[in-house]
C-alpha positions as CSV (number, residue, x, y, z in Angstrom):
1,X,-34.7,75.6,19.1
2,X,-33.2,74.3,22.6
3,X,-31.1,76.4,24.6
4,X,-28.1,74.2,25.6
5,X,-27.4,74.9,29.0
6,X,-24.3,72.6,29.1
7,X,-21.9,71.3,26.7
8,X,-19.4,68.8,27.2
9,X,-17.1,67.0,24.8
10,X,-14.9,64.5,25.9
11,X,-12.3,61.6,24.7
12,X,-11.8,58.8,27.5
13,X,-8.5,57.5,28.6
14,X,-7.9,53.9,29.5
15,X,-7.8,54.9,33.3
16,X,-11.3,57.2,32.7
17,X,-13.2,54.1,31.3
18,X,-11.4,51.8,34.3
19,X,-12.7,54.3,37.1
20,X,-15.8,54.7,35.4
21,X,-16.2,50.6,35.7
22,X,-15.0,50.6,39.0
23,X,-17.6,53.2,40.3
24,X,-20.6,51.3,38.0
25,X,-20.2,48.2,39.2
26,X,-19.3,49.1,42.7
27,X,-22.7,47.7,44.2
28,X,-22.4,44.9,42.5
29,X,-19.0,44.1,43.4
30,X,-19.3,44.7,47.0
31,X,-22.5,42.4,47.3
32,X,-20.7,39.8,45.9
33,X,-17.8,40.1,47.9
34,X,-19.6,40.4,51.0
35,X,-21.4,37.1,50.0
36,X,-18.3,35.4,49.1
37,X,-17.3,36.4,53.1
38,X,-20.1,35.1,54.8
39,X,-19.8,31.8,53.2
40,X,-16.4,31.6,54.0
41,X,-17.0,32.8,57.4
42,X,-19.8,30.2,58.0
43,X,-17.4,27.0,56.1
44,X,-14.9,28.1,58.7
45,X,-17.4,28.0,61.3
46,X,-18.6,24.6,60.1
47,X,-14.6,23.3,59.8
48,X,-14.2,24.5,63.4
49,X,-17.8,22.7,64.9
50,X,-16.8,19.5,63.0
51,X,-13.4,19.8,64.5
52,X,-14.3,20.3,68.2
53,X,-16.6,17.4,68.0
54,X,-14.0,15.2,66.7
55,X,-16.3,13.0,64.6
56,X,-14.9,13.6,61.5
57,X,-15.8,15.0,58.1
58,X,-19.8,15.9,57.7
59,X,-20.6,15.8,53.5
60,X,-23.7,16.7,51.7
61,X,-23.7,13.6,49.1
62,X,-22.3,10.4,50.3
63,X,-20.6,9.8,47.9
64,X,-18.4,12.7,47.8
65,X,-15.7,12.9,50.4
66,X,-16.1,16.1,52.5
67,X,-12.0,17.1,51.3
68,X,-13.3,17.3,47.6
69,X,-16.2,19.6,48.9
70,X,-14.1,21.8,50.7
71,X,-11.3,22.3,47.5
72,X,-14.5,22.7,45.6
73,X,-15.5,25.5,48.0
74,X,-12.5,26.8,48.3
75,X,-12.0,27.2,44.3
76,X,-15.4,28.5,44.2
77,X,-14.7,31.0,46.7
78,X,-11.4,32.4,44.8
79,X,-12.7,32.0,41.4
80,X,-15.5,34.6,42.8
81,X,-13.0,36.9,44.4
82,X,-10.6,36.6,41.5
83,X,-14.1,37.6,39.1
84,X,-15.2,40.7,41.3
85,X,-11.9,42.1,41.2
86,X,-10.8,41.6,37.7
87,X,-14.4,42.7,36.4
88,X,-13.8,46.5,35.9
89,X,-10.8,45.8,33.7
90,X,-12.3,42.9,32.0
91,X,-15.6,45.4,31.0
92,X,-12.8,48.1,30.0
93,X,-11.5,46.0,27.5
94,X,-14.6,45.1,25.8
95,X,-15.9,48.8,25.6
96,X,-11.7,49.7,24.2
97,X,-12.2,46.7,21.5
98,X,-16.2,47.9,20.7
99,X,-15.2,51.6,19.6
100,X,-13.5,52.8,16.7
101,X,-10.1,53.0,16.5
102,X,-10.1,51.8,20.3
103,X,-10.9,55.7,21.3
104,X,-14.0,56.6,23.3
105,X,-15.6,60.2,22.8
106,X,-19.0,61.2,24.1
107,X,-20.3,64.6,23.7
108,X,-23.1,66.0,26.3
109,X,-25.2,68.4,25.7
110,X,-27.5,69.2,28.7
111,X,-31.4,71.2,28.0
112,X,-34.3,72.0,30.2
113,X,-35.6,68.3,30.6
114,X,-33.1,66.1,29.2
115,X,-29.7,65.6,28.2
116,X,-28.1,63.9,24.9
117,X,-25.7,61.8,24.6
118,X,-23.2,60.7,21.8
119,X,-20.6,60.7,19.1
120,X,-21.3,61.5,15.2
121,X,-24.4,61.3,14.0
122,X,-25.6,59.1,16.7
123,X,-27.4,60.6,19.6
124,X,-29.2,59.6,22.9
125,X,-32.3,61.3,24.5
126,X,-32.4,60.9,28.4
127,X,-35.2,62.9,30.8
128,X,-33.6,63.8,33.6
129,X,-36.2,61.8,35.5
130,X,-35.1,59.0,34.2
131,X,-32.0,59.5,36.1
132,X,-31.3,56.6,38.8
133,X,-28.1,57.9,40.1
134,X,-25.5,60.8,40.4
135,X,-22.7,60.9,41.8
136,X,-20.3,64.1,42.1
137,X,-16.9,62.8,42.1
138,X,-13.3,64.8,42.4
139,X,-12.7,64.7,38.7
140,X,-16.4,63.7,37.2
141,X,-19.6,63.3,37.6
142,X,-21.0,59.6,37.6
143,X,-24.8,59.5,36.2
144,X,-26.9,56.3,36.0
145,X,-30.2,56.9,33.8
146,X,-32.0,53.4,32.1
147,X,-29.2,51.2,33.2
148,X,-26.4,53.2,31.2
149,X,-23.8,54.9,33.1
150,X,-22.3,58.3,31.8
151,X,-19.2,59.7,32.8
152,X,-19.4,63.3,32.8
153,X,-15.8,65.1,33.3
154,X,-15.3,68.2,35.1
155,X,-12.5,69.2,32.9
156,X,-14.3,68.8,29.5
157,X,-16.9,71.3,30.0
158,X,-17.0,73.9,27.2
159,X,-20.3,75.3,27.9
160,X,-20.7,75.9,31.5
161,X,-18.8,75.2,34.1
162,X,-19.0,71.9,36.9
163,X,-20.2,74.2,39.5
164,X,-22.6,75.3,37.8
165,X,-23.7,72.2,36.4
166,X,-24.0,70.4,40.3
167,X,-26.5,73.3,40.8
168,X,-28.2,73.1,37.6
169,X,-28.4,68.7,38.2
170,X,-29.8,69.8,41.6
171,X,-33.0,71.3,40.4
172,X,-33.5,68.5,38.4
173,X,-32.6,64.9,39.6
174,X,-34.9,63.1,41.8
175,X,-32.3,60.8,43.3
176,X,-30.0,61.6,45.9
177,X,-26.7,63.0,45.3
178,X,-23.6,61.4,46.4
């Protein structure tokens, strides 16, 4: 029989799953955003050449004006800003109407080599080398393994405790830390 080093058994509020889609689509978000500036930067650079040469509007296809373009852009440009922003509370509210009841619980329990995860009789098996990503936050820890994110929080922990468990993670992620 495993020894459980750690045990946690949680139940997610709304703001839990919210932060916890905030911080897993962080990257994401900000690579977006940070695309959506640089084309803005470089239509406004465009707008401004266009303007100091005084020769009018340029426009990729004839037979499109370049005003329809740039409302196009523009809408484009907001839609996208609107998307990355509204995208953590839009993937909380799938995951609230996917569980039962509208309640997320996980339970953790944390061996040698690997960790489970789940609720009921359903349990997943995850190496710890399989791990892509931990994060130790004030209130959780953040832990990407297989594209799944886990939300692990400090408060929850009825074997063990979160000190513990950083130094225990430590030994046995390859990733770094945040």
């Amino acid at each position: 029989m495993r020894t459980t080093e750690f045990k946690v058994h949680t139940i997610y509020s709304k703001d839990d799953i919210l932060q916890m889609q905030k911080v897993a689509s962080q990257k994401l978000r900000r690579l977006s955003l940070t695309a959506t500036g640089i084309v803005f930067v470089l239509y406004v650079a465009v707008v401004l050449w266009e303007a100091s040469k005084g020769e009018g509007h340029a426009s990729l296809f004839s037979f499109v004006s370049g005003g329809v373009l740039d409302v196009i852009l523009i809408v484009a440009l907001l839609c996208t800003i609107v998307m990355m922003v509204s995208l953590p509370y839009l993937q909380r509210r799938k995951i609230l109407k996917a569980v039962p009841g509208g309640v997320l619980k996980a339970n953790y329990y944390f061996y040698e080599k690997t960790f489970q995860y789940g609720w009921g009789e359903s349990f997943t098996t995850v190496a710890y080398v399989n791990i892509e990503e931990f994060r130790n936050l004030d209130n959780t820890f953040f832990i990407k393994a297989n594209g799944v994110a886990y939300w692990v929080k400090k408060s929850d922990f009825q074997v063990g405790t979160p000190e513990a468990f950083l130094e225990f993670m430590r030994g046995k992620v390859k990733c770094k830390i945040g």
